[in-house]
PQR file of N, CA, C, O and H, with PARSE charges and radii, in Angstrom:
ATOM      1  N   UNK A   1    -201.691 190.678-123.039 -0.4000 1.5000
ATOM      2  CA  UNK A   1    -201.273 191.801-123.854 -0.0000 2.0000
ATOM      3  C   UNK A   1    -202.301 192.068-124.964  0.5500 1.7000
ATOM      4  O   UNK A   1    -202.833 193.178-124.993 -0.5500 1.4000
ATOM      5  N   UNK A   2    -202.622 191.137-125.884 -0.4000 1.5000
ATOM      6  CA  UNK A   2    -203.884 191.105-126.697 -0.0000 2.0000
ATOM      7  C   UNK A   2    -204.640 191.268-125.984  0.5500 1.7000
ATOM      8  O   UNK A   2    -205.514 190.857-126.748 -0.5500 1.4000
ATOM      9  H   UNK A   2    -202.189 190.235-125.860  0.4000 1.0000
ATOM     10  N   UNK A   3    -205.388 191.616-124.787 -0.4000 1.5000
ATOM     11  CA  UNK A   3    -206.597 192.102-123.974 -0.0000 2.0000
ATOM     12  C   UNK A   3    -206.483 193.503-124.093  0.5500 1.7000
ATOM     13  O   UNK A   3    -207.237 194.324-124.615 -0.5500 1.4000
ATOM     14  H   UNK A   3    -204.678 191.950-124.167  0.4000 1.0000
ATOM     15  N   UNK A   4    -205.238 193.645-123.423 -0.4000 1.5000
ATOM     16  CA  UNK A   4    -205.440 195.464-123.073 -0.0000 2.0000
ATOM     17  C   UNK A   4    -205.464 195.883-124.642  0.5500 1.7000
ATOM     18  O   UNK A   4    -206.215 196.831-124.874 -0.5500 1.4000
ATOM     19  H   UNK A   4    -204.625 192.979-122.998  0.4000 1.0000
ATOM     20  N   UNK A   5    -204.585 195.198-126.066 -0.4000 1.5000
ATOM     21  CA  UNK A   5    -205.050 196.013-126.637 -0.0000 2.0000
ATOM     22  C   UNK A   5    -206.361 195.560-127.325  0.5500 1.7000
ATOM     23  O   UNK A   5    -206.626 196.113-128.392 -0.5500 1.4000
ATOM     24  H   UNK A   5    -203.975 194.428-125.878  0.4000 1.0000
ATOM     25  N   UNK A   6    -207.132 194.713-126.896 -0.4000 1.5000
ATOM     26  CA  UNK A   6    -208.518 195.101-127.216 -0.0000 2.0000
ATOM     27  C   UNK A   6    -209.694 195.887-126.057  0.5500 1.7000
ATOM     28  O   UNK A   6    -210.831 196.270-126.333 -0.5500 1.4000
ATOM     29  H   UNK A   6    -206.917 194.263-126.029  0.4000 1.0000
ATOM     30  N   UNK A   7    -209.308 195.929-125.327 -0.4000 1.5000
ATOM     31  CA  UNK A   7    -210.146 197.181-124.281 -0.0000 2.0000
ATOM     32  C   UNK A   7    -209.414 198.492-124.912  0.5500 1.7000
ATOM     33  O   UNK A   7    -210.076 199.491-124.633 -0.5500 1.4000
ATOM     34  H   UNK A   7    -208.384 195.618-125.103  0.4000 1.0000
ATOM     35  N   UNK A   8    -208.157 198.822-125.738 -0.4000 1.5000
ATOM     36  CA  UNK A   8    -208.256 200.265-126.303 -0.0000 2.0000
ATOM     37  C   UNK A   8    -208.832 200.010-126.826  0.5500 1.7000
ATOM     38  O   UNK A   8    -209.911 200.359-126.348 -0.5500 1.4000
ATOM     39  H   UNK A   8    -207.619 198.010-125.964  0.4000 1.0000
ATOM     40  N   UNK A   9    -209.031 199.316-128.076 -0.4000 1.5000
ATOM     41  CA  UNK A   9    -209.526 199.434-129.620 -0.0000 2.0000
ATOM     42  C   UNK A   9    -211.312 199.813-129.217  0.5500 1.7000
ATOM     43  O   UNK A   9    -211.896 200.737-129.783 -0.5500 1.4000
ATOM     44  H   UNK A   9    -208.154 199.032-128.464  0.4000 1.0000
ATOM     45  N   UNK A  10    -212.105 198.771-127.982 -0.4000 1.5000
ATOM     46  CA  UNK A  10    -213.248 199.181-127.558 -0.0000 2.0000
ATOM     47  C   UNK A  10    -213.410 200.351-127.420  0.5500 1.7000
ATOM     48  O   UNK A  10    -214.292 200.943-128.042 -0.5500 1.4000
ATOM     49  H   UNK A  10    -211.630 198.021-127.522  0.4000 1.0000
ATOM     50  N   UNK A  11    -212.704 200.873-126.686 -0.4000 1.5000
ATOM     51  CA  UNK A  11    -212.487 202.412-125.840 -0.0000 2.0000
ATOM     52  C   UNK A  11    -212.917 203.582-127.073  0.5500 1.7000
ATOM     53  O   UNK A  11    -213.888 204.337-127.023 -0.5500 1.4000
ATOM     54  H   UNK A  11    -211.988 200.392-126.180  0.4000 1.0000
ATOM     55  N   UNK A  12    -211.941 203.494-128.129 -0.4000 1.5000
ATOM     56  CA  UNK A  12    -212.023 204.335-129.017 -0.0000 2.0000
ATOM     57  C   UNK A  12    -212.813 203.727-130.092  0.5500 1.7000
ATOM     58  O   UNK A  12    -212.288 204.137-131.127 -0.5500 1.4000
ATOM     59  H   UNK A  12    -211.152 202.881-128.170  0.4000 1.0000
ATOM     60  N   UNK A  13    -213.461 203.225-130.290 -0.4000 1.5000
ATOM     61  CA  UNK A  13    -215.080 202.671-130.511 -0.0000 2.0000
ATOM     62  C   UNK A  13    -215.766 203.393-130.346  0.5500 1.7000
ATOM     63  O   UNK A  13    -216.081 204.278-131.141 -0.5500 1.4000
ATOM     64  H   UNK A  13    -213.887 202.891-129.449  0.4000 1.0000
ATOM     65  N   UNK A  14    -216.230 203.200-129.166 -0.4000 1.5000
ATOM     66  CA  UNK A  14    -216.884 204.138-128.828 -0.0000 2.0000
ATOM     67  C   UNK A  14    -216.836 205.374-128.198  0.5500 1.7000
ATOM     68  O   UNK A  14    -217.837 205.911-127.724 -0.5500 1.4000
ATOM     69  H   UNK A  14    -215.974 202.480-128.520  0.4000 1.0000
ATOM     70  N   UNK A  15    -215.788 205.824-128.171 -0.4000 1.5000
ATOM     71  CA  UNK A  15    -215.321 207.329-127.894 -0.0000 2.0000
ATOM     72  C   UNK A  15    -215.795 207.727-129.544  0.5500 1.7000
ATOM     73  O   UNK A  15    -216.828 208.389-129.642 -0.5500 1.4000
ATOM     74  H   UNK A  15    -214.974 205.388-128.556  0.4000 1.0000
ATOM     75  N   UNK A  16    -215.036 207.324-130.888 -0.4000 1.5000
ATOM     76  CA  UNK A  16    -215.747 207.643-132.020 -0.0000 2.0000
ATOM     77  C   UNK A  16    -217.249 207.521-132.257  0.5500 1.7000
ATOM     78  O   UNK A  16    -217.863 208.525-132.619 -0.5500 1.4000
ATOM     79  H   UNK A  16    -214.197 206.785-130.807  0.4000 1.0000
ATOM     80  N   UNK A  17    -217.824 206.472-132.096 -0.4000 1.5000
ATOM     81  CA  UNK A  17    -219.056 206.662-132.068 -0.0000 2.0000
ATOM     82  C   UNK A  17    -219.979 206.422-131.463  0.5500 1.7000
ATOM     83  O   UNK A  17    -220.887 205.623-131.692 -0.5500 1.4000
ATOM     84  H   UNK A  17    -217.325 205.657-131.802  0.4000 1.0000
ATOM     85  N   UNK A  18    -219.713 207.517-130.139 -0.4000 1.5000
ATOM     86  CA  UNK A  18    -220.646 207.752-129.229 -0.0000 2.0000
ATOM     87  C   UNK A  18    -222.103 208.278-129.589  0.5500 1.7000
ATOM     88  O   UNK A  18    -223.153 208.043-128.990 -0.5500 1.4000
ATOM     89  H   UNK A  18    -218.975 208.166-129.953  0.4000 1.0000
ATOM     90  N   UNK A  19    -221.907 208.997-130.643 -0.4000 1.5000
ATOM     91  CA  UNK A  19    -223.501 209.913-130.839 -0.0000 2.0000
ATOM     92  C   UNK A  19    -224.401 208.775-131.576  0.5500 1.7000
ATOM     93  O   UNK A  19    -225.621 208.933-131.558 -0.5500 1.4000
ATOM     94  H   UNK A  19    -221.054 209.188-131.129  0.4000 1.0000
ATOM     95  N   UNK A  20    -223.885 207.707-132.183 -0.4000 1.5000
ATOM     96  CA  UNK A  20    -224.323 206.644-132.809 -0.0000 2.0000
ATOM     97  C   UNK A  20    -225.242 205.535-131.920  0.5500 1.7000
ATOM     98  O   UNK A  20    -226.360 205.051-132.094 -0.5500 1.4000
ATOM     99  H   UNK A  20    -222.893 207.578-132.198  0.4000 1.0000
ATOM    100  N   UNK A  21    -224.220 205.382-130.892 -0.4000 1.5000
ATOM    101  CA  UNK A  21    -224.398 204.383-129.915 -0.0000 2.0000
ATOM    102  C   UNK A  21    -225.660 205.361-129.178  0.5500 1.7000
ATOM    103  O   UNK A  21    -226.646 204.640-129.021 -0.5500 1.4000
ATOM    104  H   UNK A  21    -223.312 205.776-130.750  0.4000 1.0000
ATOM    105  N   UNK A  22    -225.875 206.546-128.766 -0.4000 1.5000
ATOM    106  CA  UNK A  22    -226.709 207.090-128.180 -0.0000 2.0000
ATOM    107  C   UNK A  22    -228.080 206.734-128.991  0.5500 1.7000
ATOM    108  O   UNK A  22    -228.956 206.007-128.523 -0.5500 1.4000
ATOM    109  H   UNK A  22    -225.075 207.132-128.893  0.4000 1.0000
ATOM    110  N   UNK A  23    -228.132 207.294-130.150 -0.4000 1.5000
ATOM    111  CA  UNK A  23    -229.463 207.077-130.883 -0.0000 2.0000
ATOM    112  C   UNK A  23    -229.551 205.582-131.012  0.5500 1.7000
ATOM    113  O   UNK A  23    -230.754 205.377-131.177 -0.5500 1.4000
ATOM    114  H   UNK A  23    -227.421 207.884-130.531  0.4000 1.0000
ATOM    115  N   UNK A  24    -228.994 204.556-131.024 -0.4000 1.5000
ATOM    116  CA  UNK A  24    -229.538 203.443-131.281 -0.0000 2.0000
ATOM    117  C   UNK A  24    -230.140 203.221-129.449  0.5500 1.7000
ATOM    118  O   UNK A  24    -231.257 202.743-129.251 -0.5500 1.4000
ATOM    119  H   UNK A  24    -228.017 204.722-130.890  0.4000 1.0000
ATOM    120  N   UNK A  25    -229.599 203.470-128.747 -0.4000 1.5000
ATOM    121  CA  UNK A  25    -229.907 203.608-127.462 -0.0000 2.0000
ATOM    122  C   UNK A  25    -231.727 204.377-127.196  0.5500 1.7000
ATOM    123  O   UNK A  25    -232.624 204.016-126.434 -0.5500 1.4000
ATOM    124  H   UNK A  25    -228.692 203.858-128.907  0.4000 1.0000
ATOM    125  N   UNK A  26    -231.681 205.274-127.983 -0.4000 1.5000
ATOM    126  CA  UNK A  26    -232.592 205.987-127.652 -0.0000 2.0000
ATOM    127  C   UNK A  26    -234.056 205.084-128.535  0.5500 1.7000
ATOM    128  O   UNK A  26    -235.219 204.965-128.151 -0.5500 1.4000
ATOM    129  H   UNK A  26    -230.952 205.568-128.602  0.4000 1.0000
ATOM    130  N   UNK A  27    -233.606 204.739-129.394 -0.4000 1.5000
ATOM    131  CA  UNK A  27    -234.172 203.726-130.306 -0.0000 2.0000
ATOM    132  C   UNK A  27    -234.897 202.667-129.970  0.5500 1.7000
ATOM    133  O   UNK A  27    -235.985 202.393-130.478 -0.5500 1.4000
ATOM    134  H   UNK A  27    -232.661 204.836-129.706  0.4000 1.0000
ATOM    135  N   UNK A  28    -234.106 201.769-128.757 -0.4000 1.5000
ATOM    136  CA  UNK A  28    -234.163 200.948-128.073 -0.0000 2.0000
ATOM    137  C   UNK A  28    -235.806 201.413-127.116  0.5500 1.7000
ATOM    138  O   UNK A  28    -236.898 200.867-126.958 -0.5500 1.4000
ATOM    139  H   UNK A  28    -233.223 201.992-128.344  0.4000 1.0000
ATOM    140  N   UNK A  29    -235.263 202.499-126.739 -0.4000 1.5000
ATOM    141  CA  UNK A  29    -236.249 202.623-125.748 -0.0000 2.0000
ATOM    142  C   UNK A  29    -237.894 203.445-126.457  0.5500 1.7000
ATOM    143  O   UNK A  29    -239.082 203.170-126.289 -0.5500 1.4000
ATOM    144  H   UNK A  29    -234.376 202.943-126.867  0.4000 1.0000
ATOM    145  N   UNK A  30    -237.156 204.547-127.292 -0.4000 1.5000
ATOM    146  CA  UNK A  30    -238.432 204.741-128.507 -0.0000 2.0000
ATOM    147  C   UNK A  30    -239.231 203.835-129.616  0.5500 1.7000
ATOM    148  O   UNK A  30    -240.396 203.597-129.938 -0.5500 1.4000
ATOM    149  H   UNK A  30    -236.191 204.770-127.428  0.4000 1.0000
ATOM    150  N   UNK A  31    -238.305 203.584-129.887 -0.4000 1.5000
ATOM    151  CA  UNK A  31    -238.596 202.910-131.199 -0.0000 2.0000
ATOM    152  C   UNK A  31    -239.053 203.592-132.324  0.5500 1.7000
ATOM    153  O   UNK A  31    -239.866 203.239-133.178 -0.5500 1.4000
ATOM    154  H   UNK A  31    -237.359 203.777-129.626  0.4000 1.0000
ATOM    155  N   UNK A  32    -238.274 204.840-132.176 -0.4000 1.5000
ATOM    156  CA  UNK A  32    -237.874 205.810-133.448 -0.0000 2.0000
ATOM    157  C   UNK A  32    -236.672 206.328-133.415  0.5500 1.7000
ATOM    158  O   UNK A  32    -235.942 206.602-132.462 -0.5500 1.4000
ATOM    159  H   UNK A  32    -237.613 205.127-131.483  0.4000 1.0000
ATOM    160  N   UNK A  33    -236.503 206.461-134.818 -0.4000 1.5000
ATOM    161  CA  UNK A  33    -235.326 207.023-135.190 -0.0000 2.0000
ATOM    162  C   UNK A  33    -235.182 208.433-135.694  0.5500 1.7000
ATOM    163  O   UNK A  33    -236.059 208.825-136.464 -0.5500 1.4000
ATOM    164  H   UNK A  33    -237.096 206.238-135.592  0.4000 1.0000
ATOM    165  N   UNK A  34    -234.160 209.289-135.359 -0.4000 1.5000
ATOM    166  CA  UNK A  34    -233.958 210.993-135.270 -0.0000 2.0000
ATOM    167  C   UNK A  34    -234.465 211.424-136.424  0.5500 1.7000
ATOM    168  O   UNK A  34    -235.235 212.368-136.600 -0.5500 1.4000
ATOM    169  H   UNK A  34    -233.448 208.970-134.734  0.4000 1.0000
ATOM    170  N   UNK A  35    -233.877 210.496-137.414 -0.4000 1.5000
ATOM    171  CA  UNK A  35    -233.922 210.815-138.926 -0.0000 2.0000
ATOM    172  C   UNK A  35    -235.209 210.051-140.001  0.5500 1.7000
ATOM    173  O   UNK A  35    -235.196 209.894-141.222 -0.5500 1.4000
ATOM    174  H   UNK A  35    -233.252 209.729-137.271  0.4000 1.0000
ATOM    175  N   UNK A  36    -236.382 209.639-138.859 -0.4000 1.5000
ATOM    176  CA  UNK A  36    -237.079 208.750-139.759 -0.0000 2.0000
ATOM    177  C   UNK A  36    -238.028 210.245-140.667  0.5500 1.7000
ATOM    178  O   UNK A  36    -237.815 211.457-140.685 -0.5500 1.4000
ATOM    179  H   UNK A  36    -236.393 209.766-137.867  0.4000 1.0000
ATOM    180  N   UNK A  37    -238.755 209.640-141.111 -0.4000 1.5000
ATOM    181  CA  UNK A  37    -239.886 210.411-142.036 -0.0000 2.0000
ATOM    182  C   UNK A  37    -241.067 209.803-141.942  0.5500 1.7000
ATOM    183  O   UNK A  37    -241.198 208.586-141.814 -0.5500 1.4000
ATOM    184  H   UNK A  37    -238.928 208.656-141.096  0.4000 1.0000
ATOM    185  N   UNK A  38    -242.225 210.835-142.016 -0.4000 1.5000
ATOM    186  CA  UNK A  38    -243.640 210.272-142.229 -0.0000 2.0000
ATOM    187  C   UNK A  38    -243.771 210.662-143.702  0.5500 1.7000
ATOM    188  O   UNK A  38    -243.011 211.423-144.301 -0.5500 1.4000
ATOM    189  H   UNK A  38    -242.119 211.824-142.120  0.4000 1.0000
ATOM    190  N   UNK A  39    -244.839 210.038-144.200 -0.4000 1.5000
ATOM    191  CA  UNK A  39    -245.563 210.572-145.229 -0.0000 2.0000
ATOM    192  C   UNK A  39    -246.522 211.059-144.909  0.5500 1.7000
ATOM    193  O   UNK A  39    -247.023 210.632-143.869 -0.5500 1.4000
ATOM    194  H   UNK A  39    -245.457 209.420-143.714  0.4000 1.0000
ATOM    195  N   UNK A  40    -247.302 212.300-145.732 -0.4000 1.5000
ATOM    196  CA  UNK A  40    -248.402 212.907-145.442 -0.0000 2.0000
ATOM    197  C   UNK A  40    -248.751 213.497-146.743  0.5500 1.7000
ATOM    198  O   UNK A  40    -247.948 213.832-147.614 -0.5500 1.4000
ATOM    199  H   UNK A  40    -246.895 212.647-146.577  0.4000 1.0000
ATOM    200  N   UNK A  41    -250.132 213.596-146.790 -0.4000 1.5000
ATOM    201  CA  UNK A  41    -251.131 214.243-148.113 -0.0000 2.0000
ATOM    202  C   UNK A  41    -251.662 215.893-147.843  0.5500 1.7000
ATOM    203  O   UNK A  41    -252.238 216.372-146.865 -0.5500 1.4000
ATOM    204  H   UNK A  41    -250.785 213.324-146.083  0.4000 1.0000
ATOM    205  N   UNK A  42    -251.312 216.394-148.853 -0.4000 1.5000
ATOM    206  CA  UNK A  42    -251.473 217.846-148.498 -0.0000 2.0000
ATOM    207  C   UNK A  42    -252.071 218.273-149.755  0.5500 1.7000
ATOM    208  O   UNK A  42    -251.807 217.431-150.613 -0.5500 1.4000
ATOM    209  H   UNK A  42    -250.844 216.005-149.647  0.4000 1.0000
ATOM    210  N   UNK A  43    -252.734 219.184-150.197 -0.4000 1.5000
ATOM    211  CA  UNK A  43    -253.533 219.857-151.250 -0.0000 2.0000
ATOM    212  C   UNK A  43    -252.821 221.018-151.252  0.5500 1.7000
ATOM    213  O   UNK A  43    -252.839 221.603-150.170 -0.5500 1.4000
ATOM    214  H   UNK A  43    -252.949 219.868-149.500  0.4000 1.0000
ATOM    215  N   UNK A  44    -251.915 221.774-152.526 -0.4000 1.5000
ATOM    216  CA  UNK A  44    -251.581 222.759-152.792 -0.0000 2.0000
ATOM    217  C   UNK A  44    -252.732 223.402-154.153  0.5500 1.7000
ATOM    218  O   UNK A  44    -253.708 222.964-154.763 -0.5500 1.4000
ATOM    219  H   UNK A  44    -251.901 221.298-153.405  0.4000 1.0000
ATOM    220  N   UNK A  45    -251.872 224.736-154.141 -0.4000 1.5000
ATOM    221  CA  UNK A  45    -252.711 225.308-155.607 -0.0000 2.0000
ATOM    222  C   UNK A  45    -251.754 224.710-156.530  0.5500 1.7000
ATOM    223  O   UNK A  45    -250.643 224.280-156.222 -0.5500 1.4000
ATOM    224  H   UNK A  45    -251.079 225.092-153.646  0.4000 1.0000
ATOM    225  N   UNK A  46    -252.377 224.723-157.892 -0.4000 1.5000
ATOM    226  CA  UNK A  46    -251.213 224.944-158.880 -0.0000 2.0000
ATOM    227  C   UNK A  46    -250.109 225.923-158.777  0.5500 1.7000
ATOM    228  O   UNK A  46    -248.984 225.454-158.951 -0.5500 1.4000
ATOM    229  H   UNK A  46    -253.280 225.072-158.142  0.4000 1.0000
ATOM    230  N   UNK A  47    -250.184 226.942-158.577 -0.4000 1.5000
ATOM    231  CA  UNK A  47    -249.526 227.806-158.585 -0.0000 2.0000
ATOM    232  C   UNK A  47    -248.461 227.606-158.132  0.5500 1.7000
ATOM    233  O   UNK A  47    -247.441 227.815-158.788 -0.5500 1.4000
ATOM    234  H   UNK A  47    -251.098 227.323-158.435  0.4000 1.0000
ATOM    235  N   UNK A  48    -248.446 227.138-156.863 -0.4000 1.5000
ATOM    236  CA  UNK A  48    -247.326 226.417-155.581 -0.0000 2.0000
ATOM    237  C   UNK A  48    -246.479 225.275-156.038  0.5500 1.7000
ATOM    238  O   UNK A  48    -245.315 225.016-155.735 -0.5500 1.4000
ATOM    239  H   UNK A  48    -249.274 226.968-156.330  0.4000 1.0000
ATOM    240  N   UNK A  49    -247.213 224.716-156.743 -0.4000 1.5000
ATOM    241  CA  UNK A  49    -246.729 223.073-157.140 -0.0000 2.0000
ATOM    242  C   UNK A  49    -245.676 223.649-158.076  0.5500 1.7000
ATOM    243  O   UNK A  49    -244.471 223.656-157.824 -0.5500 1.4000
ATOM    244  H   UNK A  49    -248.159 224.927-156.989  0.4000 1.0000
ATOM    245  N   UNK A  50    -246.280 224.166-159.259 -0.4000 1.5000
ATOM    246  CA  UNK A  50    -245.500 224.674-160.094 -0.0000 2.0000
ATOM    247  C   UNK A  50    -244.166 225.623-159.859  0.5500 1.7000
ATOM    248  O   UNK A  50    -243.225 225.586-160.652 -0.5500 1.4000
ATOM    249  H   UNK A  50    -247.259 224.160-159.464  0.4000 1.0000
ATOM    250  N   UNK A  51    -244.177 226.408-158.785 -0.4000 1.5000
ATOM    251  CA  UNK A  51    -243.309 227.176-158.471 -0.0000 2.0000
ATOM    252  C   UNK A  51    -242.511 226.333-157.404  0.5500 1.7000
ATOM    253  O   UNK A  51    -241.450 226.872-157.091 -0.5500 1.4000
ATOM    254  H   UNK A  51    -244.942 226.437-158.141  0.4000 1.0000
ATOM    255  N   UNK A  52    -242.759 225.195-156.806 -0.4000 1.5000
ATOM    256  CA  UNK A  52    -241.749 224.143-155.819 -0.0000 2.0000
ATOM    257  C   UNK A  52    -241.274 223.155-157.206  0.5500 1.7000
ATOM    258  O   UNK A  52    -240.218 222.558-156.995 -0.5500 1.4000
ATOM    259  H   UNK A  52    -243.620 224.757-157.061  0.4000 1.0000
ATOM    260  N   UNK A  53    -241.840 222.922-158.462 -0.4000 1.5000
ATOM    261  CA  UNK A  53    -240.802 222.375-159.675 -0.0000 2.0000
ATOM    262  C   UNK A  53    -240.089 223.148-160.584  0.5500 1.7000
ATOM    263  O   UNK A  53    -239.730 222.745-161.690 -0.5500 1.4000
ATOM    264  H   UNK A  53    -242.697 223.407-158.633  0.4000 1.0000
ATOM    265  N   UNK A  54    -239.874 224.289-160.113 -0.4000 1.5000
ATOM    266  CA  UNK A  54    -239.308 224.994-160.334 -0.0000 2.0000
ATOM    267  C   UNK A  54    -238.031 224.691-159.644  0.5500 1.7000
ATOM    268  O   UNK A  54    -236.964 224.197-160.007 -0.5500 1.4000
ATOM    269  H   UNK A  54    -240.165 224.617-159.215  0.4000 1.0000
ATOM    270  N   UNK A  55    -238.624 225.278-158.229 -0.4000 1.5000
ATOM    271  CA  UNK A  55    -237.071 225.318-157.717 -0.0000 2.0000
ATOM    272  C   UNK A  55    -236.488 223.488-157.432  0.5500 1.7000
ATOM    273  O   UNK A  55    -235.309 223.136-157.447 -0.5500 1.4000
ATOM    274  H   UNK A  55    -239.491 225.680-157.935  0.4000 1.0000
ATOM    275  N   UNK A  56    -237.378 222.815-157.254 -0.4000 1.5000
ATOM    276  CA  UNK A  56    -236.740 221.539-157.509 -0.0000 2.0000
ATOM    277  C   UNK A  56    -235.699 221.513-158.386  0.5500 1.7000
ATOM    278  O   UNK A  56    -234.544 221.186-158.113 -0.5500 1.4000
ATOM    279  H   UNK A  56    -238.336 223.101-157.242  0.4000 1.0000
ATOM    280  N   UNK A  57    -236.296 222.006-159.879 -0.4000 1.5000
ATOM    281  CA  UNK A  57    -235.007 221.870-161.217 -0.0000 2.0000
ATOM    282  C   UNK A  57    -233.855 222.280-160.608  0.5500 1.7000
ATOM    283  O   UNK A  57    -232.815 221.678-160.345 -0.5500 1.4000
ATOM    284  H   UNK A  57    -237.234 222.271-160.101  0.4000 1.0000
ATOM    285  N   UNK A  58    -234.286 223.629-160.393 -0.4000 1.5000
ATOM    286  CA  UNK A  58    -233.289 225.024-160.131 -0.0000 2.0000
ATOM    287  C   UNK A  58    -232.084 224.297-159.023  0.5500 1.7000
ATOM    288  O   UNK A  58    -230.869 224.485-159.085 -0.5500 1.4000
ATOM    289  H   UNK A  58    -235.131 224.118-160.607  0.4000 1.0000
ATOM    290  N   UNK A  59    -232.795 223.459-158.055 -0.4000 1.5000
ATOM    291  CA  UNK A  59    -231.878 223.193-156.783 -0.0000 2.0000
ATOM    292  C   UNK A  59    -231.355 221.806-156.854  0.5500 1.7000
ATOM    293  O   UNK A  59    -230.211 221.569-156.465 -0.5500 1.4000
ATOM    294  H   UNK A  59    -233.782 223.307-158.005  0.4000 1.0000
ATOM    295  N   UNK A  60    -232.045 220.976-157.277 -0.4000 1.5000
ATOM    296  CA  UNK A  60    -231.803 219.391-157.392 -0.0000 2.0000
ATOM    297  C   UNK A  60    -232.320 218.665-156.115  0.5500 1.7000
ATOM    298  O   UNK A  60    -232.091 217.467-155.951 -0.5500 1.4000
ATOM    299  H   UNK A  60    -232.974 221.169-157.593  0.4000 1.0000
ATOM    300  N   UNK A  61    -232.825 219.198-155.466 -0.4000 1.5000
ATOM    301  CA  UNK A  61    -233.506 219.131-154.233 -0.0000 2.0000
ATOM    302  C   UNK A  61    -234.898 218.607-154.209  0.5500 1.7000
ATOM    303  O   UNK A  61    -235.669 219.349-154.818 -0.5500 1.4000
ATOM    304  H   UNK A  61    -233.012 220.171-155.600  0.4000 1.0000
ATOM    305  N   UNK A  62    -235.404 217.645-153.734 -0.4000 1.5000
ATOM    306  CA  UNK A  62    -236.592 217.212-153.737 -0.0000 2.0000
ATOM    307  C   UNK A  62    -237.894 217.987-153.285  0.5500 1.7000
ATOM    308  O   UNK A  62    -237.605 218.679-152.309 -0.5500 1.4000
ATOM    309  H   UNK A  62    -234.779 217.043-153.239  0.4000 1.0000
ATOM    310  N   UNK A  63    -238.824 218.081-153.534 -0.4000 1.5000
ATOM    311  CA  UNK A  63    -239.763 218.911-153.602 -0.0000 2.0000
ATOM    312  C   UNK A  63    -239.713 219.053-151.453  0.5500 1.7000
ATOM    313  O   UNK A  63    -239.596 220.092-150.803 -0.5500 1.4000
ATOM    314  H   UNK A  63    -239.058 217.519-154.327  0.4000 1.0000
ATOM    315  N   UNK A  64    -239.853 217.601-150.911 -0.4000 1.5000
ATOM    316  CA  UNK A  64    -240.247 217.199-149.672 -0.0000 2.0000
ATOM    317  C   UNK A  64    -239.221 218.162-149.128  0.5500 1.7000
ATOM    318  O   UNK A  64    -239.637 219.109-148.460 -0.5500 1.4000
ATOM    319  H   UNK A  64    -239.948 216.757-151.439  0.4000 1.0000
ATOM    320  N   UNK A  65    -238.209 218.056-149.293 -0.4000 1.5000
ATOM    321  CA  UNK A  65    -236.891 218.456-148.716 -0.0000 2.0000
ATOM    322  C   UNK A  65    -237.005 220.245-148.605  0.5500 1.7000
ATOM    323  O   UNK A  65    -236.748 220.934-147.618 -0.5500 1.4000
ATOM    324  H   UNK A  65    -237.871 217.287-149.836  0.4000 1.0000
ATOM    325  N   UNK A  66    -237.464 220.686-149.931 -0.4000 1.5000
ATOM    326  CA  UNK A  66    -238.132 222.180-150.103 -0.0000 2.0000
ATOM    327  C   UNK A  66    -239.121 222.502-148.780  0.5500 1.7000
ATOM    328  O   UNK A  66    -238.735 223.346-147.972 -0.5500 1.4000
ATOM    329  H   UNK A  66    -237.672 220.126-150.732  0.4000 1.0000
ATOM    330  N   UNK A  67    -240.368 221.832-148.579 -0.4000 1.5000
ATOM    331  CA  UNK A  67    -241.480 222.275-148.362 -0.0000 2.0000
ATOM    332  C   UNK A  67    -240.465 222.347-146.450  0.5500 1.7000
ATOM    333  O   UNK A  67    -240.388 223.149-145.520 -0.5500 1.4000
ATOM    334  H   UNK A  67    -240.682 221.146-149.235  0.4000 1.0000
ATOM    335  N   UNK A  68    -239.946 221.066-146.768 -0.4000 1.5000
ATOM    336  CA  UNK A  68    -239.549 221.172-144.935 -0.0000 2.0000
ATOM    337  C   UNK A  68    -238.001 222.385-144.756  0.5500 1.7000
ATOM    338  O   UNK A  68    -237.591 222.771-143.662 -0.5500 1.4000
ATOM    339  H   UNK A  68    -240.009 220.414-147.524  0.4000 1.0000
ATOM    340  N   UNK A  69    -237.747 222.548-145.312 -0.4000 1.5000
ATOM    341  CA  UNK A  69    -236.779 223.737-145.208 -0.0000 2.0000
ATOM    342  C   UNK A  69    -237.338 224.740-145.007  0.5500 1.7000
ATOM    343  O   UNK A  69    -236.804 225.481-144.181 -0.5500 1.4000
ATOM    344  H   UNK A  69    -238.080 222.235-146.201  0.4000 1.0000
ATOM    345  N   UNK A  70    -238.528 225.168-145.603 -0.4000 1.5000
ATOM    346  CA  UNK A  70    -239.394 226.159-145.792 -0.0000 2.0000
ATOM    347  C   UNK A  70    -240.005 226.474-144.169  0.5500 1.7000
ATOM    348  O   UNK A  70    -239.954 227.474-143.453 -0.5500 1.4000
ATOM    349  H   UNK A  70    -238.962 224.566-146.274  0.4000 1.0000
ATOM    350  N   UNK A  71    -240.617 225.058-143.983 -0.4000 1.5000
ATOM    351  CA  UNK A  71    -241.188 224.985-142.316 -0.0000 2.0000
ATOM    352  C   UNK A  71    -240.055 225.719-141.654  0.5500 1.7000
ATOM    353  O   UNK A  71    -240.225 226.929-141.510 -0.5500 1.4000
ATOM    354  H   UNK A  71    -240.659 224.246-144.565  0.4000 1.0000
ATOM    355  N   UNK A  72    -239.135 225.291-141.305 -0.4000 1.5000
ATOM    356  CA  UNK A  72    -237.907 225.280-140.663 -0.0000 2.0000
ATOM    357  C   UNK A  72    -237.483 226.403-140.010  0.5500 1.7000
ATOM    358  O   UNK A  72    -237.287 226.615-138.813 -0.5500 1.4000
ATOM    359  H   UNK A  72    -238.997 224.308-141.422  0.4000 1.0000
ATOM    360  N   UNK A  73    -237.322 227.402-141.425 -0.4000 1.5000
ATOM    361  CA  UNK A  73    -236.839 228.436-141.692 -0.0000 2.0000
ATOM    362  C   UNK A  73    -238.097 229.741-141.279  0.5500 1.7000
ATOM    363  O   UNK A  73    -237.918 230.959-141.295 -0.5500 1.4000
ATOM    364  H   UNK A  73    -237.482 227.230-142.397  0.4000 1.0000
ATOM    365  N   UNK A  74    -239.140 229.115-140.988 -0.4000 1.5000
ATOM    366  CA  UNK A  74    -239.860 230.026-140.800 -0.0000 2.0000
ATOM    367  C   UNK A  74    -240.291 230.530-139.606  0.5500 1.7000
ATOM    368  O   UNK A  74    -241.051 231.499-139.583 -0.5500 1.4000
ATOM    369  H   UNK A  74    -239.286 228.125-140.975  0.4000 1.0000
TER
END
């Protein structure tokens, strides 16, 4: 009786977190993750810099988070 109810409790495990279990899956075989980040060096004008700490203040949003929304959206 304690079996079957631990094959539900499994069941809905991973019925909840299936999309979880996928990326660590995919992980496995990449060895990256959906959500990782690179760093990278880029040369702006002033002008740019100044107007992305701007909206940084304005948004609370990190400059990085700006520049890639920007990509995104474009």
């Amino acid at each position: 009786m304690q079996s079957s109810n631990l094959k539900k409790e499994h069941k809905e495990i991973l019925r909840k977190y299936k999309h979880l279990f996928e990326i660590l899956e995919n992980y496995d075989k990449t060895r990256k993750l959906p959500f990782q980040r690179k760093r990278i060096y880029i040369t702006l004008s002033n002008e740019t810099i100044d107007e992305l700490k701007k909206k940084k203040k304005k948004t609370g949003q990190s400059i990085s988070r700006l520049i890639e929304e920007s990509v995104k959206n474009s």
